[in-house]
C-alpha positions in Angstrom: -8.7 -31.1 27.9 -7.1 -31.5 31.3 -7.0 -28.2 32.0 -11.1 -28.0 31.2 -11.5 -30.9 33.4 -9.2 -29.3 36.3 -11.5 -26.1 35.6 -14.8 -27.7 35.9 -13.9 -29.6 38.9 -12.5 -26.0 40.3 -15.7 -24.6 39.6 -17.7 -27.9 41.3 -16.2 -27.5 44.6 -16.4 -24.0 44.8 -20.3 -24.5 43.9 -21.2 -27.3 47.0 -18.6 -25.5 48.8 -21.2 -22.3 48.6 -23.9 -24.5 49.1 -22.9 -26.0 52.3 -21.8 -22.7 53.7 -25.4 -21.9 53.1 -27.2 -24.9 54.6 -25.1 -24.3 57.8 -26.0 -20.4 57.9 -29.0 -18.9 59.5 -29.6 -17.9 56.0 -30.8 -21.2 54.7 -33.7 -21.1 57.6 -34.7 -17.8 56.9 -34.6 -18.8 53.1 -37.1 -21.8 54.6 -39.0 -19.5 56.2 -40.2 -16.7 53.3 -40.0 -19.8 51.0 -42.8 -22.1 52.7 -45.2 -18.6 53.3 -44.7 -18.2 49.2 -45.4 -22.1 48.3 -48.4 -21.9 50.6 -49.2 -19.0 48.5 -48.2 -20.5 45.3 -50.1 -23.8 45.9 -53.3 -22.0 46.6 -52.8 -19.3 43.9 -54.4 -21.2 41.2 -56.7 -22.9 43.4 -58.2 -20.4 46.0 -60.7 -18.2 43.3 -61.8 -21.1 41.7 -62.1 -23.0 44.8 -64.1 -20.3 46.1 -66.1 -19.6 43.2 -67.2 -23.1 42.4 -67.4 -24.9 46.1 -69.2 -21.6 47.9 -70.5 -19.5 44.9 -68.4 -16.4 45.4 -67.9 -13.7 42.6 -65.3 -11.7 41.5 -65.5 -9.2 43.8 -65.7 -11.4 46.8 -62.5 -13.2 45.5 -60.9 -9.5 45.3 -62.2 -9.2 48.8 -60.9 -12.4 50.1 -57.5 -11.3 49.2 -58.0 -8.1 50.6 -59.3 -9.4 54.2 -56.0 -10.7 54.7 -54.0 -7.6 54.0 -56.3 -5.3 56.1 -55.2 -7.5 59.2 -51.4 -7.5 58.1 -51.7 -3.7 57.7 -52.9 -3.7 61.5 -50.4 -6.2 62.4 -47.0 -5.8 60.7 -46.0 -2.3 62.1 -46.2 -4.2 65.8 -44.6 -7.1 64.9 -41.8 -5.6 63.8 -41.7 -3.3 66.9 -42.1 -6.5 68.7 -39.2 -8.2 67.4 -36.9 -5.2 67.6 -37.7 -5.8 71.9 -38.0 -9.0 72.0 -36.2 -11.0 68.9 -36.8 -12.2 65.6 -36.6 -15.8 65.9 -40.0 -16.2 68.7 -42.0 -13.8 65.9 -41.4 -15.5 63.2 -42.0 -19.0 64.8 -45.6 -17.1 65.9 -46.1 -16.0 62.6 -45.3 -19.3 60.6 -47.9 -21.1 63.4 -50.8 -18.1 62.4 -49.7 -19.5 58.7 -50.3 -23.0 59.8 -54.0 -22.4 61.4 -55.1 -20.6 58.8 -54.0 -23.5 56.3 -56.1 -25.8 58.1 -58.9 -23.7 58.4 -58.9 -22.7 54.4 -58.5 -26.5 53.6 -61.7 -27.9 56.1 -64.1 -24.6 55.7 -67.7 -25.4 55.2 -68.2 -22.1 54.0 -67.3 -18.8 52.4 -67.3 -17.3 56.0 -64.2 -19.3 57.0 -62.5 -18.6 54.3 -62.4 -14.9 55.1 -61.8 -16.1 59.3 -58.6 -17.9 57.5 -57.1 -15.0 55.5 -57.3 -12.9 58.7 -55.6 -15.5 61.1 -53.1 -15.4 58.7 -52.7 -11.6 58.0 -52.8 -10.9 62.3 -49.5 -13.4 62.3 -48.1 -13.1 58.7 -45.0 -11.2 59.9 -43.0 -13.9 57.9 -41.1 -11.8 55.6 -41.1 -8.0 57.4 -39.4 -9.9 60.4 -37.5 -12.1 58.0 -35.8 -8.9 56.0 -35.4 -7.4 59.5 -33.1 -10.4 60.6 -31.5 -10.4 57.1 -30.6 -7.0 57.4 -29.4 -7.0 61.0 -26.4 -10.1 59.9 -25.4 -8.3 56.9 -23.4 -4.9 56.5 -24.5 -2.3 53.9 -22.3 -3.4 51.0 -23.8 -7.0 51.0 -27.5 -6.1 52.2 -29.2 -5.9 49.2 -27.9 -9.3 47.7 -28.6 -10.6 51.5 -32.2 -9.3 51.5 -32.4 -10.8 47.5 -32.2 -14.2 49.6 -36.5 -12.9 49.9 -36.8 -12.6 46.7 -35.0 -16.1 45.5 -37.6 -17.8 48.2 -40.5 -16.2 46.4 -39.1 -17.5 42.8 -38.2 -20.8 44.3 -41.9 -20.8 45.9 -43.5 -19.8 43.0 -41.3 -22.2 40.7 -42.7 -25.5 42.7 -46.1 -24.0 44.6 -48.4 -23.1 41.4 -47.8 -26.2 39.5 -48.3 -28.6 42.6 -51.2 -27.0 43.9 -52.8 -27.2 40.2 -51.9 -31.1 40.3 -53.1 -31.8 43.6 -56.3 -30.2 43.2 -56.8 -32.0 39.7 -55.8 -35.2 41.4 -57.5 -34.8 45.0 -60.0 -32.1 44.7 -59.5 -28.2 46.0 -59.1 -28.8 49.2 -55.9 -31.2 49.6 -53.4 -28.1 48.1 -54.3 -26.2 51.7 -53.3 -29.6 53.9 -50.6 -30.0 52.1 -49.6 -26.6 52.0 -49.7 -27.0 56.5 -47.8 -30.0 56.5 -45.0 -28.1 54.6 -45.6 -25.5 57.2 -45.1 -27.5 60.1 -41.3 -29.1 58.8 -40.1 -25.0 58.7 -41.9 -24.4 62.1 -39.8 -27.3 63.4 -36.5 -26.1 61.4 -37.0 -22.6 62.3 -36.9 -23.9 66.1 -33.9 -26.5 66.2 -31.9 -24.6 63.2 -32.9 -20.5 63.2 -30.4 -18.6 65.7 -31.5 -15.1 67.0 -30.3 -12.4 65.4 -30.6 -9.8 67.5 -28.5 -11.0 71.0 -29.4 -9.6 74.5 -26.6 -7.5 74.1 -27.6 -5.7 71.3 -31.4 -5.2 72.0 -30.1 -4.1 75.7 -27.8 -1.6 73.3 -30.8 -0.6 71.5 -33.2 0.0 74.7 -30.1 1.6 75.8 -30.6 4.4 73.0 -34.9 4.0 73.2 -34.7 4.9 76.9 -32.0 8.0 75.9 -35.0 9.5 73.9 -38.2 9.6 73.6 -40.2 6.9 71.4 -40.2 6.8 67.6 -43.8 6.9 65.9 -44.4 5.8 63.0 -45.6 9.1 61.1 -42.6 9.8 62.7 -40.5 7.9 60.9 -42.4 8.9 57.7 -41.6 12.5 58.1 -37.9 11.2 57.1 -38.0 12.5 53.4 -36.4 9.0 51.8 -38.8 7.0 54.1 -41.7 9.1 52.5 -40.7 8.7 49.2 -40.0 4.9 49.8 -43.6 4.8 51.1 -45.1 6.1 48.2 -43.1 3.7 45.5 -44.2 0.3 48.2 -47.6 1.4 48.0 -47.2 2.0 44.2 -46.2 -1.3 43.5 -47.9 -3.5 45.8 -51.3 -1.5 44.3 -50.6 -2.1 41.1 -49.4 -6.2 41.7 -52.5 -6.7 43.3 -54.7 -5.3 41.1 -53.4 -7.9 38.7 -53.1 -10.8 41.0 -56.6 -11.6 42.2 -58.7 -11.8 39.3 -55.7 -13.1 37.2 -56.9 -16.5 37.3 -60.4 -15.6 36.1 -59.0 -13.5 33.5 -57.3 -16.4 32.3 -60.5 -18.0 32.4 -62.0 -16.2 30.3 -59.6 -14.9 27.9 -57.2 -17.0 27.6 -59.0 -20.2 28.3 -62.1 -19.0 27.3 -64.5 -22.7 27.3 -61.9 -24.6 29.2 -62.9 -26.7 32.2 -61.8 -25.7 35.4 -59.3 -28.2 35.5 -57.4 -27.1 32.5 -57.7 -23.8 33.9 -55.9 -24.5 36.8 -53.1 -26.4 35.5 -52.2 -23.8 33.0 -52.3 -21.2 35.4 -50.2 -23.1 37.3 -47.9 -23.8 34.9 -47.4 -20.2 33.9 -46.9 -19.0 37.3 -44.3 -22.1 37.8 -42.5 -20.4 34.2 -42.5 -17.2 36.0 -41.1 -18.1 39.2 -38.2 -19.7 36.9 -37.2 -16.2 36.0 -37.2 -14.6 39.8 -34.7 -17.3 40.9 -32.6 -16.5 38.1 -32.8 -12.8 38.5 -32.0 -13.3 42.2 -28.8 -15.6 41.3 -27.4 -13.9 38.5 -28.5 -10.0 38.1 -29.2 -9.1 41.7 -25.8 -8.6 43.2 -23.3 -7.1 40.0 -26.6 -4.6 38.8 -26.7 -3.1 42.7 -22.7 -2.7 41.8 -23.1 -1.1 38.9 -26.1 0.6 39.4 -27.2 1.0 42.7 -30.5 0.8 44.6 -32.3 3.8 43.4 -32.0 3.2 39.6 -33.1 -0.9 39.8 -36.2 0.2 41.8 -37.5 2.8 38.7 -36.4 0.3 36.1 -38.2 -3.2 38.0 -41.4 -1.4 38.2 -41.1 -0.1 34.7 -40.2 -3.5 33.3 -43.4 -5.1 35.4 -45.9 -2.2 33.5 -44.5 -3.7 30.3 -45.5 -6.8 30.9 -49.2 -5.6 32.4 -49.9 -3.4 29.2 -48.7 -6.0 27.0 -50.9 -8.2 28.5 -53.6 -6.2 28.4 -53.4 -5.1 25.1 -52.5 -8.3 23.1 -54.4 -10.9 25.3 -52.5 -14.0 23.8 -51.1 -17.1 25.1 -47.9 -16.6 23.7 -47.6 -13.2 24.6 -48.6 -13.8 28.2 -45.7 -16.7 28.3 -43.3 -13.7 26.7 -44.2 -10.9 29.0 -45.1 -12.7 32.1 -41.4 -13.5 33.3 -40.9 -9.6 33.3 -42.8 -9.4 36.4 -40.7 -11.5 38.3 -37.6 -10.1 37.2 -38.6 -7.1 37.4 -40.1 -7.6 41.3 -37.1 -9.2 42.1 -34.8 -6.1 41.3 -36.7 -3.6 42.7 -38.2 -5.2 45.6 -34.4 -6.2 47.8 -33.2 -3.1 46.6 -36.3 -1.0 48.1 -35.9 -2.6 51.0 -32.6 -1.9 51.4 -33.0 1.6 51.1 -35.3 1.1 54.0 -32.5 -0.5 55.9 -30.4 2.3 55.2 -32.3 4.7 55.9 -33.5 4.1 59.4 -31.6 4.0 62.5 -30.2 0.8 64.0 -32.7 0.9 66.2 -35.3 0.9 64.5 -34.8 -0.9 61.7 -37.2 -3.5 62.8 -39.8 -0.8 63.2 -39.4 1.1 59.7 -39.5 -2.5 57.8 -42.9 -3.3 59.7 -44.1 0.3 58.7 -43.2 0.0 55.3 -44.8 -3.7 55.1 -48.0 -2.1 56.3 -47.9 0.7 54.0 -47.4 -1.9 51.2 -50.6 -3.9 53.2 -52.9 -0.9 52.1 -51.7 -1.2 48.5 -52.6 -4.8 49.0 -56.2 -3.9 50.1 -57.7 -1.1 47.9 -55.6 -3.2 44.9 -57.7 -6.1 45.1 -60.7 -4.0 46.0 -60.7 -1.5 43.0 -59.5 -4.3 40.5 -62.6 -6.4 41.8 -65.0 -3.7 40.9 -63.4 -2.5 37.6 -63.2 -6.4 36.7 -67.0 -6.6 36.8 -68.0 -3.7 35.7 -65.3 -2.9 32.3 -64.0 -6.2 32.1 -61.2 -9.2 32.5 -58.3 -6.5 31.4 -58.9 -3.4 32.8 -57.1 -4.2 35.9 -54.1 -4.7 33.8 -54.3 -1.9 32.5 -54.7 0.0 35.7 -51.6 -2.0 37.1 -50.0 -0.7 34.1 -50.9 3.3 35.0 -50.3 3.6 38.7 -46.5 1.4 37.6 -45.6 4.5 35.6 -46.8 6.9 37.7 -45.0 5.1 40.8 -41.5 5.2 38.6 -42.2 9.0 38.6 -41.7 8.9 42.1 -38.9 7.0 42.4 -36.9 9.6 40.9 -37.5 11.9 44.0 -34.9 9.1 45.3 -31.5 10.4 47.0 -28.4 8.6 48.2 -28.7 7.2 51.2 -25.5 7.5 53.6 -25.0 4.1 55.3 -22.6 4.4 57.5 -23.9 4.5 60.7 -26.0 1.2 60.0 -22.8 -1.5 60.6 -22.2 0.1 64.1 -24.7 -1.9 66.3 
């Protein structure tokens, strides 16, 4: 008994011991950071198409093309932030990117019409550098060995986001109307803005990005389609475009496909909590993944094999879905996309980090964020159309289809070598 209590009190400290290490790291800001972009995202997520559909009249396809607005802007915008921030720092982009967050917030929650809506989701796609720049400055205070666990901090903000966003929003709307989740979603925004500047160090020191305009100057300048002609930067191009088309052919019209197949007669209301509350059970399962399976299956696996089997697990779950539209499949199946997002995703993007020099690390992770940006627009686009014209589930099943195709690619993967990341 004593030695159980002895053990358990061992396994305590060591516990808040971890924590506090964490709370005093820069990791805990940049955790902040992604973490506050995703609950915004969360708290709107079951609010936004039904908000816009039922305040300003807007169908399915204009939902699709709300989403989409946003992503075209981040596709013009994330290569040059992350070129930005490999000259001038991570910490001033992000606090830029978290204000372009905050405006557009504020300009969802008070719009007077469908027009604004579409003026918000661009302000925040010009400045949503949040998480490129974020898994740039993850990747520049970790070494290779601990860099996919490091970048997983990403993915435990998204879970954590998506645990505590979708159900709050759902209640706050309920309780206050549609428009209170978006003002409450920009006073979360402003507490990180304020923790990222009195907390969030700078990753890259003038030293180093003196080091690193040392070696620019020493060569001429790296393109992008430069970068791409890299053979594991292609190939890693192709899988982020796979699975960011096939997610967001799925995420847009999932609310109205819940609508009117799950919740077929339901008022909006109901809609919205359920919603909510499934996305809140999803979230669950990315926090866990991120805890407990991240680290030991990069160990045992490695990078390359968890990206093929996350994306196949999330086309499980979408043709499941699709094909046996019930509630209790949904809350069987759903967690799958979470988990398996949360293994593929840190480990793609450490193959990323791997991959490109030093020196541009910044650069390559901006590039591949706006390769995944044009997944995010012609997603939401084709899913919008096909939603209209076949039906609620026929973007699941296309989700589904370009998943298993985009595994197929993922085995034109190769070992990257590493070591010449850890010496800048």
């Amino acid at each position: 008994m004593d030695q159980t209590r002895m053990t358990s009190s061992s396994f305590s400290s060591d516990s808040l011991a971890r924590l506090q290490r964490f709370l005093r790291s820069p990791l805990f800001p940049i955790f902040m950071i992604v973490f506050v972009d995703v609950l915004g995202l969360g708290i709107t997520l079951p609010v936004l198409p039904l908000y816009a559909q039922n305040l300003f009249a807007a169908s399915a396809l204009q939902i699709s093309f709300l989403s989409s607005a946003y992503f075209v802007a981040q596709f013009l915008a994330a290569p040059r932030l992350g070129h930005l921030s490999d000259r001038i720092g991570r910490r001033p982009v992000l606090i830029l990117s978290q204000t372009g967050t905050l405006a557009a917030f504020l300009i969802s929650g008070a719009a007077p019409s469908l027009p604004f809506l579409f003026v918000a989701r661009v302000i925040d796609g010009v400045t949503g550098g949040n998480i490129s720049v974020a898994q740039a400055y993850l990747s520049d205070i970790t070494d290779a060995k601990n860099r996919a666990s490091g970048l997983g901090v990403v993915s435990a903000a998204f879970g954590t986001g998506f645990i505590i966003g979708p159900a709050l929003g759902a209640l706050i709307a309920a309780v206050w109307g549609p428009r209170a989740p978006f003002f409450l979603a920009a006073v979360v925004s402003v507490l990180t803005i304020t923790l990222s500047f009195f907390l969030l160090p700078e990753s890259l020191t003038p030293e180093r990005r003196q080091q690193d305009a040392a070696r620019r100057a020493g060569s001429a300048p790296v393109s992008n389609w430069a970068l791409l002609r890299q053979p594991t930067l292609a190939i890693i191009a192709v899988i982020a475009f796979g699975m960011q088309f096939a997610f967001f052919s799925f995420q847009p019209t999932y609310v109205l496909w819940a609508e009117q197949v799950l919740f077929p007669g339901r008022d909006t209301q109901f809609v919205q909590g359920a919603v909510g509350s499934i996305l809140t059970w999803v979230g669950v399962f990315g926090v866990m993944t991120q805890f407990w399976l991240v680290k030991p299956l990069v160990k045992r696996y490695g990078e390359k094999w968890l990206v093929g089997a996350g994306i196949l697990v999330r086309g499980v779950a979408w043709i499941s879905m699709a094909v046996f539209p019930l509630l209790a499949v949904v809350l069987v199946v759903a967690p799958l996309l979470s988990v398996g997002g949360g293994v593929a995703l840190p480990a793609l993007m450490a193959l990323v980090t791997y991959a490109a020099p030093p020196d541009q690390r910044g650069q390559a992770i901006g590039l591949i964020e706006s390769v995944q940006g044009v997944g995010r627009i012609l997603g939401p686009l084709v899913s919008g159309q096909l939603f209209e014209a076949f039906g609620p589930s026929t973007p699941l099943m296309l989700a589904a289809a370009i998943s298993l195709l985009t595994v197929i690619a993922s085995l034109g993967l190769r070992p990257v070598k590493v070591e010449h990341q850890e010496g800048g």
